[in-house]
C-alpha positions in Angstrom: -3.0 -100.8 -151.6 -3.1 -99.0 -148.1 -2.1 -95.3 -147.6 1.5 -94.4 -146.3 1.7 -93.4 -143.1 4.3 -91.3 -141.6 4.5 -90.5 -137.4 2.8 -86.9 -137.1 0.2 -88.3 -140.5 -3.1 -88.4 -140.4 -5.4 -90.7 -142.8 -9.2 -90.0 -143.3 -11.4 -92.5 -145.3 -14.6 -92.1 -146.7 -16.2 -95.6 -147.5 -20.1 -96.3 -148.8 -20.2 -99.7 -147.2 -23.9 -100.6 -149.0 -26.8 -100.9 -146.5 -27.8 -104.3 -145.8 -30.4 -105.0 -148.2 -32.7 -107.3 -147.8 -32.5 -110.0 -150.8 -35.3 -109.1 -152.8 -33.5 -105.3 -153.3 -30.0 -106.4 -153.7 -28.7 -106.3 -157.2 -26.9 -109.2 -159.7 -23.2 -109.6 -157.6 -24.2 -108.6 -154.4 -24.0 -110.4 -151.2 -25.6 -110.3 -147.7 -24.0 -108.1 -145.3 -23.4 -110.4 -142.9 -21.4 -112.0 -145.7 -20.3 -108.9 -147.0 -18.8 -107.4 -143.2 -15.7 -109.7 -143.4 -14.4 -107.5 -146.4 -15.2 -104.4 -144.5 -13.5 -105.6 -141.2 -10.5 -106.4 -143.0 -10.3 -102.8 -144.4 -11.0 -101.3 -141.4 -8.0 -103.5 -139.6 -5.8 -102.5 -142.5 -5.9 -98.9 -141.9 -3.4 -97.3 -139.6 -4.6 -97.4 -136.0 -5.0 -93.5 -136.2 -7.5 -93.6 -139.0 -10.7 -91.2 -139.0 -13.4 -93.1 -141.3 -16.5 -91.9 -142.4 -19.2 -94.3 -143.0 -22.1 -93.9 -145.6 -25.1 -96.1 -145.6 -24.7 -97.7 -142.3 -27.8 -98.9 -140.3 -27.7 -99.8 -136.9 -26.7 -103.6 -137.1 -24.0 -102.5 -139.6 -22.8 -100.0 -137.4 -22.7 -102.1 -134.5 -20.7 -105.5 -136.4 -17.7 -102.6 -137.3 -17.2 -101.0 -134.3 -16.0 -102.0 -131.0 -15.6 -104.9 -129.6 -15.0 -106.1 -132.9 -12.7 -103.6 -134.6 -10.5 -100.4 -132.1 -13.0 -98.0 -133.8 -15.9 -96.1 -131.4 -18.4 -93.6 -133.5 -20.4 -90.7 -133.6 -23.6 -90.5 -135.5 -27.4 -90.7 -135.3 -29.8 -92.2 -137.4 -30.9 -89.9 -140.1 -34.9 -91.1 -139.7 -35.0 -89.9 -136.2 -32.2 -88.6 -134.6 -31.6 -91.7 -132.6 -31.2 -95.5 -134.3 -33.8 -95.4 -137.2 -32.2 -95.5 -140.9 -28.8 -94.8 -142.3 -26.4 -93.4 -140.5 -23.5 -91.0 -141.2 -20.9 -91.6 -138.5 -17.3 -90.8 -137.9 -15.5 -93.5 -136.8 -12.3 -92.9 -134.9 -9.9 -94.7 -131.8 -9.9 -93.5 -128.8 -6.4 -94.5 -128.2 -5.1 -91.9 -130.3 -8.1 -89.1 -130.2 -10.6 -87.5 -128.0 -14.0 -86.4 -129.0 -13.9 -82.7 -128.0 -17.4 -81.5 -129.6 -19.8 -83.3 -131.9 -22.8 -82.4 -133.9 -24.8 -82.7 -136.5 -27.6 -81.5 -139.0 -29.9 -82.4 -141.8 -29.7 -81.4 -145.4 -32.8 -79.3 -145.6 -34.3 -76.4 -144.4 -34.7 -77.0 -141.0 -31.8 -79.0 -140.1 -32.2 -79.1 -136.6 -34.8 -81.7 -136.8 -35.5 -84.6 -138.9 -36.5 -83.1 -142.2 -35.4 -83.6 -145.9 -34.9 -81.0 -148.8 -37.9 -80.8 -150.7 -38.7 -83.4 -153.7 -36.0 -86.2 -152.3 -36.8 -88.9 -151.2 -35.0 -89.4 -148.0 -33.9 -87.2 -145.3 -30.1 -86.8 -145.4 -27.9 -85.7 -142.6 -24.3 -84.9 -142.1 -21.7 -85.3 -138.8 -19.3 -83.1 -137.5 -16.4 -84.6 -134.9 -14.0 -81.9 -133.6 -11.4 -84.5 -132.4 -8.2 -83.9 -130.5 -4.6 -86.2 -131.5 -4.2 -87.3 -127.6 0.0 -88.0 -128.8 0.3 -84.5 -130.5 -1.9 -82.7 -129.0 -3.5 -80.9 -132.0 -6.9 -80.6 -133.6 -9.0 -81.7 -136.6 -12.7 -80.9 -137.2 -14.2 -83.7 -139.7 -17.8 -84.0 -141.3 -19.0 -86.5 -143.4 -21.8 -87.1 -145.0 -23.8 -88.5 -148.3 -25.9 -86.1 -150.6 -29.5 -86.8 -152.3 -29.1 -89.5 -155.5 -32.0 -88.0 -157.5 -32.4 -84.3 -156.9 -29.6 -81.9 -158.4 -31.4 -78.8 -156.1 -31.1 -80.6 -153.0 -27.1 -81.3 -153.9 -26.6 -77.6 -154.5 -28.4 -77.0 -151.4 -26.4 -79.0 -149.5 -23.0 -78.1 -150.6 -23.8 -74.6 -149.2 -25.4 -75.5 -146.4 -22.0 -77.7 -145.4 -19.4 -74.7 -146.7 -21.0 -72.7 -144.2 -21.2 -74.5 -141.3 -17.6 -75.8 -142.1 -16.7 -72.0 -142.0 -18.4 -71.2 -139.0 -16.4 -74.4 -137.3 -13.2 -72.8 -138.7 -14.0 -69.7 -136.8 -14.6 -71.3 -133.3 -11.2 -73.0 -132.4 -10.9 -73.8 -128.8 -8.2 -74.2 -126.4 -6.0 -77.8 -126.6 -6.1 -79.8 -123.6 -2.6 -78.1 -123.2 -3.9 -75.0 -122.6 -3.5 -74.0 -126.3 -5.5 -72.1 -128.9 -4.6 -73.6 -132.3 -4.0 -70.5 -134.8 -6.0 -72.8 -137.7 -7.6 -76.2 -137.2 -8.2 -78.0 -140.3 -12.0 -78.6 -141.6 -12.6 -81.4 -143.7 -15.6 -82.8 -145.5 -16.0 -86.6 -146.6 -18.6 -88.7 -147.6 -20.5 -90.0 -150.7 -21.5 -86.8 -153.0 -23.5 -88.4 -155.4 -22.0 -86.1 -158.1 -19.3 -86.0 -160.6 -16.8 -83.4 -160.6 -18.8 -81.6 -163.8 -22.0 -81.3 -161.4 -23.2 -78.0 -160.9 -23.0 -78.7 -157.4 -19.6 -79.7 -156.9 -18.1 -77.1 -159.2 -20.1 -74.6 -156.7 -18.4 -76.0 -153.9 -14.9 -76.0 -155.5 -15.3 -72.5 -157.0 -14.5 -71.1 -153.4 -10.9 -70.5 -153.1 -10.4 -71.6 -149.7 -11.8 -75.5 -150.5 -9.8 -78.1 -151.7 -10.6 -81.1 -153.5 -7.8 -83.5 -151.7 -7.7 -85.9 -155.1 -5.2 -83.0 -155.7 -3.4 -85.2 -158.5 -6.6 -86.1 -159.8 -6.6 -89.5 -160.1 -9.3 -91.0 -162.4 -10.2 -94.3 -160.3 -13.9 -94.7 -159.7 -14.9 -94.6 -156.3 -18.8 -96.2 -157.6 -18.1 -99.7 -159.5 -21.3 -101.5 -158.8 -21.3 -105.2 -158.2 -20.7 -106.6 -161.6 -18.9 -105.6 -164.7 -21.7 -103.8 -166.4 -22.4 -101.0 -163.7 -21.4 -97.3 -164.7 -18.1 -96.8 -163.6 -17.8 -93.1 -161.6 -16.3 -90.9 -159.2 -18.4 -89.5 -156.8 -16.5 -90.0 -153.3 -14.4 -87.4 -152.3 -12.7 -85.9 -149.3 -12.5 -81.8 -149.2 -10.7 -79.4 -147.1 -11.3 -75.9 -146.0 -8.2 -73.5 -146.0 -5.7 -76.6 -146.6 -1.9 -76.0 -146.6 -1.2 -78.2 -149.3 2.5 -78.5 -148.2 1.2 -81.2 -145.6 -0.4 -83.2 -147.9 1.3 -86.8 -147.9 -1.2 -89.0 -150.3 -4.6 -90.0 -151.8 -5.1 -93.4 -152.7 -8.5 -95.6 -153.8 -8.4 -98.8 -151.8 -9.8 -102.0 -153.5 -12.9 -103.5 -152.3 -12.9 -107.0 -153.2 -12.3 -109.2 -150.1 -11.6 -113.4 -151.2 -13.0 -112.9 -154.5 -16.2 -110.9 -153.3 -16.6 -107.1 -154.4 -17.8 -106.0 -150.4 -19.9 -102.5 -151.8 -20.6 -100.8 -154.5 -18.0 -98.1 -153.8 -14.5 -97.9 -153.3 -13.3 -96.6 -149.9 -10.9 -93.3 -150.6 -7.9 -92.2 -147.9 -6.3 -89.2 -148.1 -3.1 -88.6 -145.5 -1.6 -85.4 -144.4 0.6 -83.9 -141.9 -1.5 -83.1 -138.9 
């Protein structure tokens, strides 16, 4: 099941798409990427052509086999090991058909987060990415960041959360002019990505204690987002998609898209989309 999709919509989707893991770390159910990147193609093609994506747990060669040539999607991102090409990635992916990249950025989860760095106790350094992007057809803005939060270390969550409210409210702060000569009066801010947290965390119930966040699962649907590979992982959610000062009037739909591609489960998580009126 794909999100609806009206003319002036917009769709973001936050999808874990599982590093490739060499064979001695992959777990029982889970194939190869280059096996695996068929089912992740085919939900990329699916989407509407004016998606925005944000990836979690993409590497280089990952990155490279689901973007163009071989889907309409260019990206943004860095590698979170050195600020170039080493180790995961966070990117956003979008078409440039339909948007232009008017600023980009991005930052690690720690306390210098203008170089690579992690929060201490984790284990890896974690980063998130900001896309300010323009609707070429409409002419209208959206900022985007997405991002995926420490597994292991609750501080480092809490930490983060924070540190992305802030920045997402200092981006709220510093519209600029359209390519029409405009100033949006409010350009939306939204925040994707894999949060490693349930919605009783500590951290996300910081997050969502600020009035002007919204948690766009606004019906709150119950699908996990983390399934594993096989029938005896532990079911969760703990993908979501957020938005800072959100007229809920344009909000269109939120839907949990499968991830089984010819039989195969294709990650561990479930991509999420959310669509609203732009």
């Amino acid at each position: 099941m794909f999100p609806q999709h009206q003319p002036n919509d917009t769709t973001l989707v936050s999808f874990n798409i599982r590093f490739n893991a060499p064979w001695i770390a992959r777990v029982a159910g889970e194939k190869a990427w280059h096996v695996r990147k068929y089912g992740v193609l085919d939900v990329l093609l699916r989407l509407p052509p004016d998606a925005i994506v944000g990836i979690q747990e993409a590497k280089m060669d990952p990155l490279t086999s689901i973007t163009f040539p071989n889907t309409h999607f260019s990206y943004f991102g860095v590698g979170r090991d050195d600020g170039v090409a080493a180790g995961e990635f966070a990117p956003i992916l979008f078409n440039q058909r339909f948007w232009r990249l008017v600023e980009a950025d991005y930052k690690w989860l720690s306390q210098t987060p203008e170089i690579p760095s992690k929060f201490p106790g984790t284990g890896h350094k974690r980063i998130a990415t900001m896309c300010k992007l323009e609707n070429i057809h409409l002419g209208k803005q959206v900022i985007v960041l997405n991002t995926h939060l420490d597994h292991q270390v609750a501080s480092a969550r809490k930490f983060s959360v924070t540190m992305l409210h802030e920045w997402m409210s200092q981006l709220l702060n510093q519209t600029q002019p359209t390519s029409t000569g405009e100033k949006p009066d409010l350009v939306p801010v939204f925040l994707m990505g894999d949060f490693n947290l349930i919605s009783e965390d500590i951290a996300y119930k910081k997050l969502t204690s600020s009035e002007d966040i919204t948690d766009l699962n606004v019906n709150k649907i119950t699908d996990p987002t983390y399934v594993g590979f096989n029938s005896k992982s532990r079911k969760s959610v703990i993908d979501f998609v957020f938005a800072l000062n959100f007229n809920k009037s344009k909000w269109r739909d939120y839907t949990v898209l499968d991830n089984v591609f010819h039989r195969m489960t294709i990650s561990d998580h479930r991509p999420i989309a959310v669509s609203f009126e732009l």
